[in-house]
ChimeraX commands (.cxc) that place a marker at each C-alpha (Angstrom):
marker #1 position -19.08,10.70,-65.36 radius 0.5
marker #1 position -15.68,10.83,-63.67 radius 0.5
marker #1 position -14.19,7.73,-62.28 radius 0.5
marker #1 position -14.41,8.94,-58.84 radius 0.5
marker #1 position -18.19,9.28,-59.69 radius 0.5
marker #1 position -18.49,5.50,-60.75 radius 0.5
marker #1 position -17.02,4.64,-57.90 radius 0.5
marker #1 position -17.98,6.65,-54.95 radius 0.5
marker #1 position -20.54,4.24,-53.93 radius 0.5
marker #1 position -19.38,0.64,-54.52 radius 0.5
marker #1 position -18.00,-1.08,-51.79 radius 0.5
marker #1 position -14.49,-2.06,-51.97 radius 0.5
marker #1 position -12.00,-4.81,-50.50 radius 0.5
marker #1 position -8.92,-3.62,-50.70 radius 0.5
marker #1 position -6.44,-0.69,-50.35 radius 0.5
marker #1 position -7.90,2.15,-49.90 radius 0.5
marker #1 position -8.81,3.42,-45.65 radius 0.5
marker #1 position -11.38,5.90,-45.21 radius 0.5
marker #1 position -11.88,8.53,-42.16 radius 0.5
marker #1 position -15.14,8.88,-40.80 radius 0.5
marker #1 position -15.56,12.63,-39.21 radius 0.5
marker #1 position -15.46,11.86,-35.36 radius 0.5
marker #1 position -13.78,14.80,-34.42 radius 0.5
marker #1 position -10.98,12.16,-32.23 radius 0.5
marker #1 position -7.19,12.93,-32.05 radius 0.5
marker #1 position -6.59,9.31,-31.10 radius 0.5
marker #1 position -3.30,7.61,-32.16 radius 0.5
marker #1 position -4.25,5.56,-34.71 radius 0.5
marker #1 position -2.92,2.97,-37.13 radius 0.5
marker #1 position -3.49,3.52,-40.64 radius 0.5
marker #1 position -3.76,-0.16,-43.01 radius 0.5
marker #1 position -2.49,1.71,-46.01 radius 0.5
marker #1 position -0.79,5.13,-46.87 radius 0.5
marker #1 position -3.76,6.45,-48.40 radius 0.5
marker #1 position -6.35,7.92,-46.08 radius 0.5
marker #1 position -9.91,9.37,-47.09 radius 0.5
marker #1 position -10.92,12.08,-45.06 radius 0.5
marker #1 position -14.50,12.26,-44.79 radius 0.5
marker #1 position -17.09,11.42,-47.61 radius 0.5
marker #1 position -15.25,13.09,-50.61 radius 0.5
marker #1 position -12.14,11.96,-49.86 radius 0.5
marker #1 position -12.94,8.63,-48.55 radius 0.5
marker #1 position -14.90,8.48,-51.96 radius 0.5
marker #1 position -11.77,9.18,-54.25 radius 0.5
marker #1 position -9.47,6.86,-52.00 radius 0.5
marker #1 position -11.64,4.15,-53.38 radius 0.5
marker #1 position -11.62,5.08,-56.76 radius 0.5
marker #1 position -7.52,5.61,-56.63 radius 0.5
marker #1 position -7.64,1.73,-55.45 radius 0.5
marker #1 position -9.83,0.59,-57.95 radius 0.5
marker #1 position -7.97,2.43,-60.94 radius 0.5
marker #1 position -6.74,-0.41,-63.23 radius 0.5
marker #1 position -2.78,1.82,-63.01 radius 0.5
marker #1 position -2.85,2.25,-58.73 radius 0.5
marker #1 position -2.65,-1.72,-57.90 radius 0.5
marker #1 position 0.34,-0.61,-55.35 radius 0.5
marker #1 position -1.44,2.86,-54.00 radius 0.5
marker #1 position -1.37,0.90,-50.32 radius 0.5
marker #1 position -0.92,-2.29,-48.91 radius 0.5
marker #1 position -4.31,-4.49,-48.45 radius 0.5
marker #1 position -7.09,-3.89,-46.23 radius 0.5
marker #1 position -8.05,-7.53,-46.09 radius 0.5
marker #1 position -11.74,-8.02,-45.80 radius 0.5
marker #1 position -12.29,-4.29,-44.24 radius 0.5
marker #1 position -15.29,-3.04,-46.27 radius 0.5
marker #1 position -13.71,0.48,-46.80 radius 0.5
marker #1 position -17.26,2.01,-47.96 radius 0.5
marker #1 position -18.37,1.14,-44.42 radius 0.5
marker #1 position -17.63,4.62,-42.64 radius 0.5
marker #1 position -18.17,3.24,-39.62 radius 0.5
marker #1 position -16.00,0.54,-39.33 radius 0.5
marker #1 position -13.06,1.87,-40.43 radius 0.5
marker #1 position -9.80,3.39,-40.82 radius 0.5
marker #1 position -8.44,4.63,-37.69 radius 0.5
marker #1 position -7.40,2.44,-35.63 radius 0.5
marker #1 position -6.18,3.57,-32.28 radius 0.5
marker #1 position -2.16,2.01,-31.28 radius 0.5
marker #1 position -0.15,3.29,-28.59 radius 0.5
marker #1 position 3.42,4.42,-29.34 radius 0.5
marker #1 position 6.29,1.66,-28.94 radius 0.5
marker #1 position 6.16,-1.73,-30.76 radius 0.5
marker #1 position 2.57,-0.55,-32.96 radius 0.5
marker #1 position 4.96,1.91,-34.65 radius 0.5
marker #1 position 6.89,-1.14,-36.81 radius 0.5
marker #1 position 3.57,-1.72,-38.42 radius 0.5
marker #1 position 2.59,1.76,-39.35 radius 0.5
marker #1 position 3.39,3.48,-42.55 radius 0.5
marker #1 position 6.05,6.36,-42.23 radius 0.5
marker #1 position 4.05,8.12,-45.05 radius 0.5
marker #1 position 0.72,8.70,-44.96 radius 0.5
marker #1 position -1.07,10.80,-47.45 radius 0.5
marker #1 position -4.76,12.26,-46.70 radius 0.5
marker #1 position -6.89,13.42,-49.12 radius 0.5
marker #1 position -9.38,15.86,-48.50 radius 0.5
marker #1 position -11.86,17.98,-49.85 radius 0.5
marker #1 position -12.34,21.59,-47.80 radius 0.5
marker #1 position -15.83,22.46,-49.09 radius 0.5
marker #1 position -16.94,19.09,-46.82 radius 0.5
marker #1 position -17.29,20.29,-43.30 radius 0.5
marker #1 position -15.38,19.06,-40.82 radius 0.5
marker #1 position -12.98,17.33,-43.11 radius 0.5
marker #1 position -10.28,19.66,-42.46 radius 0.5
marker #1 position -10.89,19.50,-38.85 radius 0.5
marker #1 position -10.38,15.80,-38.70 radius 0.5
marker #1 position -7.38,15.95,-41.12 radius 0.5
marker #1 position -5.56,17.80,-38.53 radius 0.5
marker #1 position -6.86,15.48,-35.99 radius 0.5
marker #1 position -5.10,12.74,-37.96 radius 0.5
marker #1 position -1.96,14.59,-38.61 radius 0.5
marker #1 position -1.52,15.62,-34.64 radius 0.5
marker #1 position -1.59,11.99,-34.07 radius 0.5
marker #1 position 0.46,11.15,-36.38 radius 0.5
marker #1 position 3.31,13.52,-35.22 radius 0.5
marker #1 position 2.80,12.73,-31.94 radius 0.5
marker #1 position 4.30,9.19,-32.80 radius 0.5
marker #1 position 7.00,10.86,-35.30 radius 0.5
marker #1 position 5.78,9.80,-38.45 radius 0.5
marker #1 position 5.44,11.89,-41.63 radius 0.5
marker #1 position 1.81,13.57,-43.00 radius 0.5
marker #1 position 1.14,15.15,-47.05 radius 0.5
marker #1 position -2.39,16.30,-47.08 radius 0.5
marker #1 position -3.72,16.30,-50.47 radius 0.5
marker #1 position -6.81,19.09,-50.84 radius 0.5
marker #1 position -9.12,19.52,-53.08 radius 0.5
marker #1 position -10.13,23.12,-53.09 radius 0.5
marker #1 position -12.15,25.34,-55.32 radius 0.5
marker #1 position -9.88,27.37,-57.73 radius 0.5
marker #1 position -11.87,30.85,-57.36 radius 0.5
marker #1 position -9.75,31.34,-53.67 radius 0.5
marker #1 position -6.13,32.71,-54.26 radius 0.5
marker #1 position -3.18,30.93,-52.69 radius 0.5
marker #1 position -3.27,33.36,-49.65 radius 0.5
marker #1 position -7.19,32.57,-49.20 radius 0.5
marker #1 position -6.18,28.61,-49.18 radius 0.5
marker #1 position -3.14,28.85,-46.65 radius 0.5
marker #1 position -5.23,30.66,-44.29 radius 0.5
marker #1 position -8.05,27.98,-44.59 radius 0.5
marker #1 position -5.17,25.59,-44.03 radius 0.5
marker #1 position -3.31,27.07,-41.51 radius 0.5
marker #1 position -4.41,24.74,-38.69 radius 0.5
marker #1 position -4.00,21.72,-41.26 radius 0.5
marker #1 position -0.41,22.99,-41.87 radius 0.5
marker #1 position 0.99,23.51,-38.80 radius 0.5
marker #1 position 0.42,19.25,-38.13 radius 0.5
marker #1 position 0.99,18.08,-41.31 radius 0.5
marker #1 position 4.63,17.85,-43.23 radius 0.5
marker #1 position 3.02,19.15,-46.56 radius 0.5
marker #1 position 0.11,20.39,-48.31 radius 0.5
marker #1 position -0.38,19.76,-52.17 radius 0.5
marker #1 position -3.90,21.98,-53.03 radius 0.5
marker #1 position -5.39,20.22,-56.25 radius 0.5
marker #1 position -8.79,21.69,-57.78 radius 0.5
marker #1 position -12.33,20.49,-56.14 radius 0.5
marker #1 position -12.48,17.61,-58.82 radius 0.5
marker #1 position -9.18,15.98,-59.72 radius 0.5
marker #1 position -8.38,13.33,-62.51 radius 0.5
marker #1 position -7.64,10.47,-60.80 radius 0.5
marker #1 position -4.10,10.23,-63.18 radius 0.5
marker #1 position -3.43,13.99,-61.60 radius 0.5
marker #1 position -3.69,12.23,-57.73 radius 0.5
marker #1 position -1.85,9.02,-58.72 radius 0.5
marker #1 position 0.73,11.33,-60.23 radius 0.5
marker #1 position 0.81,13.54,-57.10 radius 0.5
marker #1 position 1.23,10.71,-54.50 radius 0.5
marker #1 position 3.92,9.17,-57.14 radius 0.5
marker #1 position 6.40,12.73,-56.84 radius 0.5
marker #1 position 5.96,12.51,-52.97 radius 0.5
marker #1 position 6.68,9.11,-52.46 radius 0.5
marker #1 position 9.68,9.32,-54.59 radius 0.5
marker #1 position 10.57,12.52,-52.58 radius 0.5
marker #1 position 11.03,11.32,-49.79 radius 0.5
marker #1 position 12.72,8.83,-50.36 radius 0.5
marker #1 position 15.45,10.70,-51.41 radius 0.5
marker #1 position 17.92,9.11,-54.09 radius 0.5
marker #1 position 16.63,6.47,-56.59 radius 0.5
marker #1 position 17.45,3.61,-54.16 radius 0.5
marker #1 position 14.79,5.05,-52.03 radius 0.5
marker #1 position 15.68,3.12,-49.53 radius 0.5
marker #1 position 16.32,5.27,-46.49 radius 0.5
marker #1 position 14.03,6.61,-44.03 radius 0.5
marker #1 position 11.51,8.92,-45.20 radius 0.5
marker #1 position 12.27,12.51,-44.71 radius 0.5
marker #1 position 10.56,15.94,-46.49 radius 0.5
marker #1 position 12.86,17.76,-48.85 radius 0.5
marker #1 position 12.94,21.55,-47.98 radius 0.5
marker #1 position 10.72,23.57,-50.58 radius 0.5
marker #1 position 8.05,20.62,-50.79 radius 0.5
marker #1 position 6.21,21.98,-47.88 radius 0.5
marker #1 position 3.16,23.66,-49.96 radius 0.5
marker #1 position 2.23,23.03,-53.83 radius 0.5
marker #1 position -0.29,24.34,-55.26 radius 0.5
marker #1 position -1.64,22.72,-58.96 radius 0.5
marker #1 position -4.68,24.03,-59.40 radius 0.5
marker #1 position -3.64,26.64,-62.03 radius 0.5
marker #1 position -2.70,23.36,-64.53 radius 0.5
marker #1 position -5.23,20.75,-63.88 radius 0.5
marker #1 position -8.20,22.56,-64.98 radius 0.5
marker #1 position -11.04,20.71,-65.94 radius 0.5
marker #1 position -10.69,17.45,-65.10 radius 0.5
marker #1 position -7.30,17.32,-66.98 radius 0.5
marker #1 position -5.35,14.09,-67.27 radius 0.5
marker #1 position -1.47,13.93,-65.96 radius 0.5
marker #1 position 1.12,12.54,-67.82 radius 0.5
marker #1 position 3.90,12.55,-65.21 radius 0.5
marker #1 position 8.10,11.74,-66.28 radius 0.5
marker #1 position 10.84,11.45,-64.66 radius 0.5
marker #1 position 15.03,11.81,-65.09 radius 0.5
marker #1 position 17.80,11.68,-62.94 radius 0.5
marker #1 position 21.17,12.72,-63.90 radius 0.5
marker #1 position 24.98,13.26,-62.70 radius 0.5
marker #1 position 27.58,15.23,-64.07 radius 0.5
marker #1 position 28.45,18.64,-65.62 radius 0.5
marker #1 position 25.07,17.82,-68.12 radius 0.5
marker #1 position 22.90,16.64,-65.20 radius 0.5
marker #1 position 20.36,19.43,-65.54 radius 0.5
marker #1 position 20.22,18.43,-69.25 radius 0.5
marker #1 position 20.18,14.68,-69.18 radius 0.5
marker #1 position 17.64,14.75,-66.62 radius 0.5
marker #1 position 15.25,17.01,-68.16 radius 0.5
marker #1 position 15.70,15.46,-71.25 radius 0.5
marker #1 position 14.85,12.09,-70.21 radius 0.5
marker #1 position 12.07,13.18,-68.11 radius 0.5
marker #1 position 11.14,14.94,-71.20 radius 0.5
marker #1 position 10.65,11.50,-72.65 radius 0.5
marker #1 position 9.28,9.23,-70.12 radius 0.5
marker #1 position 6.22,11.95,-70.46 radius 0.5
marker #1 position 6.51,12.37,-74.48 radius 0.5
marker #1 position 6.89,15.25,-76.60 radius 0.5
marker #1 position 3.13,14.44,-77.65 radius 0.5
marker #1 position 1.58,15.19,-74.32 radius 0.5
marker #1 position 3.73,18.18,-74.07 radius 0.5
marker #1 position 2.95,19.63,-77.20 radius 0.5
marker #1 position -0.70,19.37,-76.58 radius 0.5
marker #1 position -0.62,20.19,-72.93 radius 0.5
marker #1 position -2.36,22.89,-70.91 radius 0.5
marker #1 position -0.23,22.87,-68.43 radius 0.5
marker #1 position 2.55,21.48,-67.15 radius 0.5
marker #1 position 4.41,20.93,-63.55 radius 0.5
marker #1 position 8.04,20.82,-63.49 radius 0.5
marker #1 position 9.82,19.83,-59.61 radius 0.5
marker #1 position 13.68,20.40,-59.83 radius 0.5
marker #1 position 15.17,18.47,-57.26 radius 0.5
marker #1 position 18.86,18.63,-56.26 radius 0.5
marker #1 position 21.05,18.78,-52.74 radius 0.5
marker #1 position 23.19,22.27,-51.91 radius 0.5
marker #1 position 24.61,21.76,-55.20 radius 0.5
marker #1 position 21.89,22.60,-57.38 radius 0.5
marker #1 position 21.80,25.94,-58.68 radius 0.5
marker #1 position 19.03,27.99,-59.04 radius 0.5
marker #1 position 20.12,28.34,-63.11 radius 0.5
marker #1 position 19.64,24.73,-63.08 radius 0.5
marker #1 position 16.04,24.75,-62.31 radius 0.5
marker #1 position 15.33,28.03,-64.69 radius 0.5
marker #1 position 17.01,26.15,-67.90 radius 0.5
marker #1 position 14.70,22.57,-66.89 radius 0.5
marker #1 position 11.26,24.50,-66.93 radius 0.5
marker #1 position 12.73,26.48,-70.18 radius 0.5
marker #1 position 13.16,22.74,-71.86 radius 0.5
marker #1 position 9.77,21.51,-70.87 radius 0.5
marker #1 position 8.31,24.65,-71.59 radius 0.5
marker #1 position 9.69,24.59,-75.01 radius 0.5
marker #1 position 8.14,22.03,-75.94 radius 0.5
marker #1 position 4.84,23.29,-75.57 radius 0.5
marker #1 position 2.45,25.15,-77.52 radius 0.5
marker #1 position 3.87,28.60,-76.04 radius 0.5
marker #1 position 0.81,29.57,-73.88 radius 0.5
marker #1 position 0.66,26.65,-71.45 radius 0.5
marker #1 position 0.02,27.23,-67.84 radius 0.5
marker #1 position 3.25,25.97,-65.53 radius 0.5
marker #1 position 3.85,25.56,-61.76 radius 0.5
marker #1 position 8.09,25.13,-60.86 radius 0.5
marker #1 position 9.19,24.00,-58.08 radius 0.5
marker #1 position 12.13,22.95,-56.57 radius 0.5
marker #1 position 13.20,20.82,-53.57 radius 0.5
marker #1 position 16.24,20.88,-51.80 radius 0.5
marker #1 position 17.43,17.28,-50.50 radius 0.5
marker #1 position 20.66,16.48,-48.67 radius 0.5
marker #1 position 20.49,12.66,-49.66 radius 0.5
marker #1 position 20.68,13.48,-53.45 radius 0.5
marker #1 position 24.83,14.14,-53.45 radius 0.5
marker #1 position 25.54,15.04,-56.93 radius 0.5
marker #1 position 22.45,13.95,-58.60 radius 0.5
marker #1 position 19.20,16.02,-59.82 radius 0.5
marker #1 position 15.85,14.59,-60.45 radius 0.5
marker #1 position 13.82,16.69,-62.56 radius 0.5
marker #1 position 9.47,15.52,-62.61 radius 0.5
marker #1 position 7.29,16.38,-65.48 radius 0.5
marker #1 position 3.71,16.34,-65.07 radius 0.5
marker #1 position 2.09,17.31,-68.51 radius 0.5
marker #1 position -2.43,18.04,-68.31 radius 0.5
marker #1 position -3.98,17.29,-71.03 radius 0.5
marker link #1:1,2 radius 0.2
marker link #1:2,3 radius 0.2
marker link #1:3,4 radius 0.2
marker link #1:4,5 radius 0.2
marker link #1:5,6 radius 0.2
marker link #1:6,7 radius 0.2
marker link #1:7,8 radius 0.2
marker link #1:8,9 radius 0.2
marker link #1:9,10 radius 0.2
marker link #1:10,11 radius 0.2
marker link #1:11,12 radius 0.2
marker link #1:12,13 radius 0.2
marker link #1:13,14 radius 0.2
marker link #1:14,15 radius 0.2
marker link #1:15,16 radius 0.2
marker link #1:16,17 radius 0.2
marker link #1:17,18 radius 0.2
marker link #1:18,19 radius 0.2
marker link #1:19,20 radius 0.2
marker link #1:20,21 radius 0.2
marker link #1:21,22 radius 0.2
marker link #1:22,23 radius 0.2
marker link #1:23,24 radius 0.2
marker link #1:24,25 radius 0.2
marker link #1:25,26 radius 0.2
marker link #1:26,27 radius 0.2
marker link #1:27,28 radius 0.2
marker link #1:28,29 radius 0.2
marker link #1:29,30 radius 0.2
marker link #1:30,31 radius 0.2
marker link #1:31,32 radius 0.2
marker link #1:32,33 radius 0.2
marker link #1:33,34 radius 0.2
marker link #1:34,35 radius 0.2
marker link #1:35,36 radius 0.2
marker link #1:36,37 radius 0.2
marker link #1:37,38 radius 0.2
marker link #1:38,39 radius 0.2
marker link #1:39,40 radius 0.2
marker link #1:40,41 radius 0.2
marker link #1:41,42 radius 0.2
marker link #1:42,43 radius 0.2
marker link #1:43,44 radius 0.2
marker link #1:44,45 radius 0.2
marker link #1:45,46 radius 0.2
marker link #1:46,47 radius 0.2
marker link #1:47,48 radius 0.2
marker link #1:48,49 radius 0.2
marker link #1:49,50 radius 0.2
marker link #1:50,51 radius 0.2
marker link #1:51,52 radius 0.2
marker link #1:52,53 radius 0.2
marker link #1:53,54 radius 0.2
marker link #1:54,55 radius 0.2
marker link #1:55,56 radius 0.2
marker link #1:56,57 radius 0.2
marker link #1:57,58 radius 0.2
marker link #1:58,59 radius 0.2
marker link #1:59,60 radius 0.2
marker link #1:60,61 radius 0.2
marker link #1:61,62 radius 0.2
marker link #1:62,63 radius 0.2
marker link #1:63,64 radius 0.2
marker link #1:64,65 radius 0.2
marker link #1:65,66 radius 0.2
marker link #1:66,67 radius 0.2
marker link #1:67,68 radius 0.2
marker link #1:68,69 radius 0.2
marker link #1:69,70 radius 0.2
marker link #1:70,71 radius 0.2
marker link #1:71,72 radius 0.2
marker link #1:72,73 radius 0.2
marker link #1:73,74 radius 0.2
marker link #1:74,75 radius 0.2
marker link #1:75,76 radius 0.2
marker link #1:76,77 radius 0.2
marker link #1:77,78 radius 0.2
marker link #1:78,79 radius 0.2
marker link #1:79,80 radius 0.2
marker link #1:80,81 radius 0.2
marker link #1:81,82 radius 0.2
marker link #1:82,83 radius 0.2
marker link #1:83,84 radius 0.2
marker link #1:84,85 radius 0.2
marker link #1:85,86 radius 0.2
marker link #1:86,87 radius 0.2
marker link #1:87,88 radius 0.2
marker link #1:88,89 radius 0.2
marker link #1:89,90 radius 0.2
marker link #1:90,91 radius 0.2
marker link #1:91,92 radius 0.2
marker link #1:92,93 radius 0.2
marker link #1:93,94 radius 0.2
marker link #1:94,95 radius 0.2
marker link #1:95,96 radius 0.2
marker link #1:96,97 radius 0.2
marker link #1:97,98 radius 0.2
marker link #1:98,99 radius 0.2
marker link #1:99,100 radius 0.2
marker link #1:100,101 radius 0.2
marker link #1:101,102 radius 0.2
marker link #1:102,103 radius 0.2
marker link #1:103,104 radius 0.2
marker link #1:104,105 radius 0.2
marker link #1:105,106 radius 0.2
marker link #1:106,107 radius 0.2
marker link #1:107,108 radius 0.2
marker link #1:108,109 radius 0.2
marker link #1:109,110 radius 0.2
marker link #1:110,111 radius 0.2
marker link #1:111,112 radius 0.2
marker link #1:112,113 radius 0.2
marker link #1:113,114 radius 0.2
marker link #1:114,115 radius 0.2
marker link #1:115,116 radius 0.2
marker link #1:116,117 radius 0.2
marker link #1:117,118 radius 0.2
marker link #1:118,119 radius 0.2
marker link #1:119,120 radius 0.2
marker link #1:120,121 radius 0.2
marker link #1:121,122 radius 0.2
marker link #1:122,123 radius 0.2
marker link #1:123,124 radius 0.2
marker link #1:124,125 radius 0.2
marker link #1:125,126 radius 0.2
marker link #1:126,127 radius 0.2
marker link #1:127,128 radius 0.2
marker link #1:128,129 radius 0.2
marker link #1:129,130 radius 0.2
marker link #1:130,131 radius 0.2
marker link #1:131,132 radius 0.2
marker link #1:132,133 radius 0.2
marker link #1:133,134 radius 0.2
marker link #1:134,135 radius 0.2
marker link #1:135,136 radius 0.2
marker link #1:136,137 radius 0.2
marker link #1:137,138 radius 0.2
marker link #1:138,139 radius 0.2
marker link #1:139,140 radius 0.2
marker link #1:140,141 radius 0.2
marker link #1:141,142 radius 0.2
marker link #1:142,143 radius 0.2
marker link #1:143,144 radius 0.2
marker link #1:144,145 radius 0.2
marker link #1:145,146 radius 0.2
marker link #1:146,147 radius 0.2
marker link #1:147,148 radius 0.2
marker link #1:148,149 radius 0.2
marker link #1:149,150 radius 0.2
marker link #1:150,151 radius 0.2
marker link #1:151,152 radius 0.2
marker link #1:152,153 radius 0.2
marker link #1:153,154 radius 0.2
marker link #1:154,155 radius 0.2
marker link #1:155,156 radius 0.2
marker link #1:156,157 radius 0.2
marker link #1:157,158 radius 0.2
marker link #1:158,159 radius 0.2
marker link #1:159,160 radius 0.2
marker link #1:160,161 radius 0.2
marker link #1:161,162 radius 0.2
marker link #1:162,163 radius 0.2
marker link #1:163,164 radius 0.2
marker link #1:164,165 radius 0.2
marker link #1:165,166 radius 0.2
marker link #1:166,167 radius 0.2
marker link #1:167,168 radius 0.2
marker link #1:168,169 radius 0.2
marker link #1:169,170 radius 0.2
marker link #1:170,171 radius 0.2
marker link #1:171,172 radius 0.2
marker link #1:172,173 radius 0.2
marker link #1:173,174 radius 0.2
marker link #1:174,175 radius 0.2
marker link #1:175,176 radius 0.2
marker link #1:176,177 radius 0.2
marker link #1:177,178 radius 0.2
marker link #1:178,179 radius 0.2
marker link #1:179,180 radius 0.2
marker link #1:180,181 radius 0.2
marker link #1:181,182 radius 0.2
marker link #1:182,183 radius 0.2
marker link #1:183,184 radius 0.2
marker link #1:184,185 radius 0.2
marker link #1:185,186 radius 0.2
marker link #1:186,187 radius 0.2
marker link #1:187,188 radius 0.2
marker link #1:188,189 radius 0.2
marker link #1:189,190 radius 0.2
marker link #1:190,191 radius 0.2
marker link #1:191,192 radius 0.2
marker link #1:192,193 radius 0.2
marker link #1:193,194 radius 0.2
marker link #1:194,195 radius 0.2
marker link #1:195,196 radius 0.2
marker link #1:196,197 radius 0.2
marker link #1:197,198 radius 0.2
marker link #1:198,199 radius 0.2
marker link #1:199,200 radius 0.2
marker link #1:200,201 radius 0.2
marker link #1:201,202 radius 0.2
marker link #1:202,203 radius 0.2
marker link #1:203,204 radius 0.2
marker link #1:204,205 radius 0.2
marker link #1:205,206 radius 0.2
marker link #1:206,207 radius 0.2
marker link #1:207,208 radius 0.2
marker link #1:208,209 radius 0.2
marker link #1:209,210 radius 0.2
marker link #1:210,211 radius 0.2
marker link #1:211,212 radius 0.2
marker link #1:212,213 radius 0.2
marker link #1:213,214 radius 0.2
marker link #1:214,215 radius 0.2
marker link #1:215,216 radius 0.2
marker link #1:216,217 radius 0.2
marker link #1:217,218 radius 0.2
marker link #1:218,219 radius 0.2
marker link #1:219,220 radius 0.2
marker link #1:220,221 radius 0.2
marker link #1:221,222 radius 0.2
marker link #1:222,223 radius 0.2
marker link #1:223,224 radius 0.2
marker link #1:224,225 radius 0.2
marker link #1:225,226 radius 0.2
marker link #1:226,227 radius 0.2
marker link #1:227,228 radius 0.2
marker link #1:228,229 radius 0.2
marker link #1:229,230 radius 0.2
marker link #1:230,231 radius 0.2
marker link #1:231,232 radius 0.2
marker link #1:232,233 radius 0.2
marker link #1:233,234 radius 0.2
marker link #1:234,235 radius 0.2
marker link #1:235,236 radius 0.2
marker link #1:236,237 radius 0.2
marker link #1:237,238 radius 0.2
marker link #1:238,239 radius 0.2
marker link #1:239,240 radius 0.2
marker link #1:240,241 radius 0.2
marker link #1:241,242 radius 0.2
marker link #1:242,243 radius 0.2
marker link #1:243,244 radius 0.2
marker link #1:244,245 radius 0.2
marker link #1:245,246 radius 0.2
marker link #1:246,247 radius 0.2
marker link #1:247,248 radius 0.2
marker link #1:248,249 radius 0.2
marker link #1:249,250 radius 0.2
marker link #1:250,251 radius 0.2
marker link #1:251,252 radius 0.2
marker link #1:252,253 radius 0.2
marker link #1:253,254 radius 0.2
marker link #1:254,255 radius 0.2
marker link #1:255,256 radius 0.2
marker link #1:256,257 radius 0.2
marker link #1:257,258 radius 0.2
marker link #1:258,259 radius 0.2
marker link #1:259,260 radius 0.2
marker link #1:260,261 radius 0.2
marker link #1:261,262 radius 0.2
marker link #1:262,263 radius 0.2
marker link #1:263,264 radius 0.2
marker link #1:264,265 radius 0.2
marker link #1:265,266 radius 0.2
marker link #1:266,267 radius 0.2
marker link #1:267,268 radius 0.2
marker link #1:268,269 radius 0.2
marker link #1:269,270 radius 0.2
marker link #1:270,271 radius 0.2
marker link #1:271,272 radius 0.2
marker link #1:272,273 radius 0.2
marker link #1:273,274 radius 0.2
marker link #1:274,275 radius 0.2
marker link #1:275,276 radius 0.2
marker link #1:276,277 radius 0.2
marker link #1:277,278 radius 0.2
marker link #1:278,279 radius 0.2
marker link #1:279,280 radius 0.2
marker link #1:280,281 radius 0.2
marker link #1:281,282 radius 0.2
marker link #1:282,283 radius 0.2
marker link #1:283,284 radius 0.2
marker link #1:284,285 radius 0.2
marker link #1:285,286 radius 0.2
marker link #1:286,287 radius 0.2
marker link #1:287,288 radius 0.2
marker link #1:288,289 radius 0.2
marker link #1:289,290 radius 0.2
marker link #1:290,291 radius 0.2
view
């Protein structure tokens, strides 16, 4: 049984906010910056909370019992001083087999940019449909939201934490992270589905780097922080080049030829790369390895 299975119905007291399906576009105020979206996805938020490596997925919920649909999770606020207290991310989670779901995801994401504040819908879709089939059954979802990461119908919970961990550090920018959140160009839709097959783990690294070597470094250490273990035995592997007008599109070709060589030779791999302003001269290069 899969953690989200052990934990889809136990009650829980802490971060994660579910979305009943109301069909409202009400402004809302989110308590944390992970939002279930319906039953599936309210269902996973909770397991994400309760898994022992996601104690700072979102801030608390206090006593809210997030299990209790009803009760929950949107809040409506106003714009002007409500806006302090809300979280510029927010990530959704979703599951498009559940109807309605996507429906109230873009409910939640119109809101949202109403008020100015950034949206990444994570959905869980079924990996027959081709990437065309998916950003048609998106399109409405896509036009509100600031990105769309499509994950298969039953992620690892390690493949979600790892997902929510590349887009938080996105956005952020440099590794300070501490300016105000902004998308880089190219992160707008990422698909995964193709390397987190059956139920698959993620192993997920990190490097930055400066300098002529900075592609090399980076890689290298990112190659590291995931270990040449995990790569060796992966199935697949995702590898996000990320760099400001400076980074060369021969960068990002010689970092998924590094992972990749350390492989088994036939392993599935998604690149990607995202162009960032606030990065100057560095480049951060993310490995997620499945296995």
């Amino acid at each position: 049984m899969s953690a989200c299975d052990e934990n889809a119905g136990k009650p829980v007291q802490d971060s994660a906010v579910s979305a009943e399906p109301t069909g409202r576009s009400d402004l809302y105020r989110p308590v944390s910056d992970l939002v279930g979206v319906g039953r599936i996805g309210a269902a996973l938020a909770r397991a994400l909370a309760r898994h022992a490596s996601s104690g700072a997925i979102a801030r608390s919920n206090g006593d809210r019992d997030a299990d209790t649909l009803s009760d929950a999770t949107l809040r409506r606020a106003q714009p002007g001083p409500d806006l302090d207290s809300q979280p510029d991310l927010v990530f959704l989670l979703i599951a498009s087999a559940e109807p309605r779901a996507l429906q109230l995801g873009e409910n939640v994401g119109a809101a949202r940019r109403a008020i100015g504040l950034r949206t990444v819908a994570i959905v869980m879709h079924g990996a027959a449909a081709d990437r065309e089939t998916v950003q048609r059954a998106t399109a409405g979802l896509a036009a509100v939201v600031d990105a769309i990461v499509v994950t298969p119908e039953f992620p690892h919970l390690s493949v979600l934490e790892s997902l929510l961990q590349i887009y938080r550090t996105a956005t952020r920018g440099d590794p300070g992270g501490s300016r105000k959140v902004a998308m880089p160009a190219g992160s707008e839709f990422l698909d995964v589905r193709g390397v987190f097959t059956a139920g698959r783990r993620g192993v997920l690294g990190v490097g930055f780097a400066a300098g002529p070597e900075r592609i090399f470094q980076a890689t290298r250490d990112a190659i590291e922080a995931t270990s040449e273990m995990s790569l060796s035995t992966a199935s697949g592997i995702l590898v996000i080049v990320s760099g400001a007008e400076t980074l060369r599109l021969g960068e990002v070709a010689s970092a998924l030829y590094q992972v990749h060589a350390r492989t088994r030779g036939d392993t599935e791999a998604v690149l990607a790369s995202h162009y960032d302003d606030r990065m100057g001269g560095l480049v951060r290069v993310t490995v997620v390895a499945a296995i």
